[in-house]
C-alpha positions as CSV (number, residue, x, y, z in Angstrom):
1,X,-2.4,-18.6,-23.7
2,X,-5.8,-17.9,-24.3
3,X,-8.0,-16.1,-21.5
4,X,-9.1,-19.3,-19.9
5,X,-5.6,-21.1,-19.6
6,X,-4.3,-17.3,-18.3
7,X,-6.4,-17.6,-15.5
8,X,-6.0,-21.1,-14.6
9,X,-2.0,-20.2,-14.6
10,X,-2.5,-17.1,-12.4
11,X,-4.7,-18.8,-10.1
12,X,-2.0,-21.6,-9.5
13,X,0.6,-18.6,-9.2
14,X,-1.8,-16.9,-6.6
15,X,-2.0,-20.5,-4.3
16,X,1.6,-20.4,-4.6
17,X,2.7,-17.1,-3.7
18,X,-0.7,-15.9,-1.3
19,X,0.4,-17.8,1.9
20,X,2.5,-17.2,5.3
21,X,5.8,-17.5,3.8
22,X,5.2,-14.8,1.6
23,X,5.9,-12.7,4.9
24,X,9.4,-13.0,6.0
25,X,10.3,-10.7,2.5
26,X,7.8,-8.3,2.8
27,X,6.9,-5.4,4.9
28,X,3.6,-6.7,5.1
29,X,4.9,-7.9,8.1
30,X,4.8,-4.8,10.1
31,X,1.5,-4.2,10.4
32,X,1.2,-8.2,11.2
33,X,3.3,-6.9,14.9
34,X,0.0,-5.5,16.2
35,X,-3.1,-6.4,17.3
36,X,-5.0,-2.9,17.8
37,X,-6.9,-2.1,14.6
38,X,-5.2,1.3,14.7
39,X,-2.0,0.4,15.3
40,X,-2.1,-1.9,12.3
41,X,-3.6,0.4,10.4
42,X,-0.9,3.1,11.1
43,X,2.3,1.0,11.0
44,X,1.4,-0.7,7.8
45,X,0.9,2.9,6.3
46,X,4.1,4.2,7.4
47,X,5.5,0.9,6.0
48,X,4.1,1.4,2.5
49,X,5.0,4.8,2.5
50,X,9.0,3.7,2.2
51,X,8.4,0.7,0.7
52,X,10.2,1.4,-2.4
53,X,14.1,0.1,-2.7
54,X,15.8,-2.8,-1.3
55,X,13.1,-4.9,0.5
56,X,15.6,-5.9,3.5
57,X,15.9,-2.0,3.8
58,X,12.7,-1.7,3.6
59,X,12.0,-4.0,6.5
60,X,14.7,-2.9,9.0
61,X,13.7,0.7,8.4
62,X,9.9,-0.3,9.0
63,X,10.8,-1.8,12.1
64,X,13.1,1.3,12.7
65,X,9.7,3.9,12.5
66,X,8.3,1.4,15.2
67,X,10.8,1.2,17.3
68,X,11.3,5.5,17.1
69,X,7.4,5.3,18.4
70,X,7.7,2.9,21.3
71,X,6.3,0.2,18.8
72,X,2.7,1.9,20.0
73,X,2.4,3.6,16.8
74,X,-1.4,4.7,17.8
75,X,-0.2,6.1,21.2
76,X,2.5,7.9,19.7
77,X,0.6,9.3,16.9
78,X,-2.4,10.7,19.3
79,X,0.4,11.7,22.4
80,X,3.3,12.6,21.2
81,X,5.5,15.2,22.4
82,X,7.3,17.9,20.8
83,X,10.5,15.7,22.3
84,X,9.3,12.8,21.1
85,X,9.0,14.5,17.8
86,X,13.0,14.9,17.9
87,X,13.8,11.6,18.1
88,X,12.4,11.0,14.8
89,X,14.8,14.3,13.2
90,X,17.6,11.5,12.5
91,X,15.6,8.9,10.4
92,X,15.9,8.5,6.6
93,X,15.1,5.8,4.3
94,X,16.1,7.3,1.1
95,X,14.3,10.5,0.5
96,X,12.0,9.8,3.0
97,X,13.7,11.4,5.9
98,X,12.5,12.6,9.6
99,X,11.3,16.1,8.7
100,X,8.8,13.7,6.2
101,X,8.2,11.0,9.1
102,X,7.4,14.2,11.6
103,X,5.1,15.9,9.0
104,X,3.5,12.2,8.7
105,X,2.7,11.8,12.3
106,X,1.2,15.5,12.6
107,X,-0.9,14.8,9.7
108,X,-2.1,11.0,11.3
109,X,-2.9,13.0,14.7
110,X,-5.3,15.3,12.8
111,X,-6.9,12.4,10.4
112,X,-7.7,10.8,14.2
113,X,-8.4,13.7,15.5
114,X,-10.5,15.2,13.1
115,X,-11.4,13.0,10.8
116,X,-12.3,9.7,12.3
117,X,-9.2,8.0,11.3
118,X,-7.1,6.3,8.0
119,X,-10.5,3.9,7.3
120,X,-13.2,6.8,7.3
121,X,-11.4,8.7,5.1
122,X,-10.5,6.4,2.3
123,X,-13.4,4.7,2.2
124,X,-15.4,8.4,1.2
125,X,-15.2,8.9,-2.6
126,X,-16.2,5.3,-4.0
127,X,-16.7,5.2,-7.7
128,X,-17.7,2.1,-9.6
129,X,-14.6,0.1,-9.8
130,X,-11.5,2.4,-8.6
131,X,-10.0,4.0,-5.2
132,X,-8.2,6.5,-7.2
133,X,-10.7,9.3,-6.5
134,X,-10.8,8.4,-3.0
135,X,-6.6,8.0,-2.7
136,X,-6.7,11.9,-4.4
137,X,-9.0,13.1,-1.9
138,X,-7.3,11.1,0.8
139,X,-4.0,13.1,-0.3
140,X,-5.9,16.5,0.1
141,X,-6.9,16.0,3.6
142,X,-3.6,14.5,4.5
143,X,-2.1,17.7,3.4
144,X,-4.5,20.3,4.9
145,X,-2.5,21.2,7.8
146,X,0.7,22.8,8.0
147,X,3.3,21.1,6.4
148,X,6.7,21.0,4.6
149,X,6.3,20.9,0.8
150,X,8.9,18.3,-0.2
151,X,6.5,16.0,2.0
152,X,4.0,16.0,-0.6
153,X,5.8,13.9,-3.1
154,X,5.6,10.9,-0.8
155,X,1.5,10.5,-1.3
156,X,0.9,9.7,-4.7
157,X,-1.9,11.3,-6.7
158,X,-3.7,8.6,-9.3
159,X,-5.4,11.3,-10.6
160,X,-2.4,13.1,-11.9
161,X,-1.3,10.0,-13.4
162,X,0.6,8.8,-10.6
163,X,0.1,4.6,-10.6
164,X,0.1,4.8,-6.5
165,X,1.8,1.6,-5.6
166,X,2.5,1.7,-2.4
167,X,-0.7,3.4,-1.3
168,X,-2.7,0.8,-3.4
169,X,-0.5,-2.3,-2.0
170,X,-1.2,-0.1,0.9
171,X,-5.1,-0.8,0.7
172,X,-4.7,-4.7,-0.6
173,X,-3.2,-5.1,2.9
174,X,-6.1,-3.5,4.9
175,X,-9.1,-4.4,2.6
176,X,-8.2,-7.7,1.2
177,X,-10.0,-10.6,2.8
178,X,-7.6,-13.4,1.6
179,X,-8.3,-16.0,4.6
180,X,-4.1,-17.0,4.3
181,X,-3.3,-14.5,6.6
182,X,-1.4,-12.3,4.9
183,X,-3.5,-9.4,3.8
184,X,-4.9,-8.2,6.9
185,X,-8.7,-7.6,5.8
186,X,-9.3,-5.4,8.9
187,X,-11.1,-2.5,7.1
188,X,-14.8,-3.6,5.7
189,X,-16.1,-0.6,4.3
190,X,-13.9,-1.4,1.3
191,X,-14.8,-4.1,-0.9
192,X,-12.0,-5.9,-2.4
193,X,-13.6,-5.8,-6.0
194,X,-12.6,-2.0,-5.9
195,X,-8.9,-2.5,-4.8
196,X,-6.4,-1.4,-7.8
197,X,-3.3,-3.7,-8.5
198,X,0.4,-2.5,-6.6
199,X,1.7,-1.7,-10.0
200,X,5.8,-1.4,-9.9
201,X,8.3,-2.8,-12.5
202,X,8.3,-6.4,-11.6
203,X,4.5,-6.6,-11.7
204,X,4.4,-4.5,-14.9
205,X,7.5,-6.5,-16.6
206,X,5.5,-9.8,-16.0
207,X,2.0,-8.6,-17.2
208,X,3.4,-7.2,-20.4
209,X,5.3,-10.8,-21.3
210,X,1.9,-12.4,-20.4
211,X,-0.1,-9.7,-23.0
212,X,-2.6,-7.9,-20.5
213,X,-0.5,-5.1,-20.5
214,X,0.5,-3.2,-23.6
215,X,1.3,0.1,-22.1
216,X,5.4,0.6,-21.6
217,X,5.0,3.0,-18.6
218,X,4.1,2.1,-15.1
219,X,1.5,5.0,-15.0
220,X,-2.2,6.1,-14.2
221,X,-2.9,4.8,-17.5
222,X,-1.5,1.8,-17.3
223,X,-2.9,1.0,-14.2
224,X,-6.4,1.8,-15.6
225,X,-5.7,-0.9,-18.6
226,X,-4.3,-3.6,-16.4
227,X,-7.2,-3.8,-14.0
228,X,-9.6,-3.9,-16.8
229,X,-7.7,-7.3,-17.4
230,X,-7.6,-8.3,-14.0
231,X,-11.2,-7.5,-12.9
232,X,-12.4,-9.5,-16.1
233,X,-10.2,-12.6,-14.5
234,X,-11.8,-11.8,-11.3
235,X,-14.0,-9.3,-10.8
236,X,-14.8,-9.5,-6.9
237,X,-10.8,-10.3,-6.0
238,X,-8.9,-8.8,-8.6
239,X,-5.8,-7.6,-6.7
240,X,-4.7,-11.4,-5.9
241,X,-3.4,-11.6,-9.1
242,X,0.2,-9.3,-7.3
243,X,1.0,-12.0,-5.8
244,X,1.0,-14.0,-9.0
245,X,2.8,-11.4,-11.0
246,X,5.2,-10.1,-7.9
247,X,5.8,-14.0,-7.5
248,X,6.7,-14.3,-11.1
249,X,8.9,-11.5,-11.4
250,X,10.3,-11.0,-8.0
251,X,11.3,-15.2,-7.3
252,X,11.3,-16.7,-10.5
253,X,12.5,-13.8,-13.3
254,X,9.7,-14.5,-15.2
């Protein structure tokens, strides 16, 4: 295919895959419980945190972490108890378990707190066309309190070559204006054209059959090649193009 015919097939792919019924499989769906702009912002970054796996167990442990908070996810995180805190000692979702989920909500009290929440602090650090520096810093700050070191490896760092999916799906879901109600598009300090592709094994399988993506790891690198590919497709809403290439690989073994 030749650029022109790419884009008209990923466009299609996009119409097909960006609408409601892309919601019942994916934990997008968590944050789409709430209605506070906090509480979406917080469940649908505990969501992405585990969202790695088996998407049903993805899911039912998402709506697990709710549940553990009272499904008030802001209250809990700004009023919790050190009781409250126990009830989440039992959770796990693969090596995510509740000593990780405890650090998380101590560190989400002190980014509201302190920091004037998840949006202020991601949207600091800008550059030209990437969030990476801004997901690095974001990782720093997240980390400045006290706080178990095996919790670390559940925030990605793009700047040590890390691709970040989750914490760039992460950002498609809160910056994304895609007026089918699936991204949420809550957080406008962030312009879309910035937003870096969720890059995982389906996505990357799929963009190396359809030649803009050369690179055999699903790294920092790779990341950096396959948005140059996807911003020249489109440069204001490049990050549409996961749902083509999830679609692709995920419902149709492309």
């Amino acid at each position: 295919m030749n650029k022109a015919e790419l884009k008209d097939f990923l466009d299609e792919k996009v119409l097909q895959y960006n609408t409601l019924d892309f919601i019942e499989s994916d934990p997008v769906q968590i944050p789409h419980l709430f209605t506070q702009k906090e509480d979406i912002e917080i469940a649908g970054f505990l969501s992405a945190t585990i969202a790695w796996g088996n998407r049903k167990m993805i899911i039912k442990n998402s709506h697990r972490m709710m549940e553990l908070m009272g499904n008030a996810p802001y209250d809990f995180v700004m009023s919790h108890t050190d009781t409250d805190l126990e009830r989440l000692e039992n959770f796990v979702h693969r090596t995510f378990n509740g000593q990780d989920f405890i650090g998380f909500i101590q560190s989400l009290q002190n980014i509201y707190k302190n920091h004037g929440g998840l949006e202020a602090v991601f949207s600091k650090n800008q550059e030209a066309h990437s969030m990476q520096k801004s997901i690095s810093e974001f990782k720093k700050i997240f980390f400045e309190i006290p706080h178990a070191a095996r919790t670390q490896k559940h925030i990605s760092d793009p700047l040590n070559n890390s691709a970040a999916k989750r914490i760039n799906m992460y950002l498609r879901w809160m910056c994304r204006q895609d007026n089918k109600s699936v991204d949420l598009g809550i957080w406008k300090s962030i312009p879309p054209a910035l937003l870096s592709c969720p890059l995982d094994v389906h996505s990357g399988n799929v963009a190396r059959k359809l030649g803009i993506l050369s690179r055999k790891q699903n790294d920092g690198k790779a990341l950096f090649e396959l948005d140059s590919k996807l911003r020249e497709l489109d440069p204001h809403d490049p990050v549409k193009y996961d749902f083509a290439l999830f679609g692709l690989g995920v419902f149709e073994g492309f």
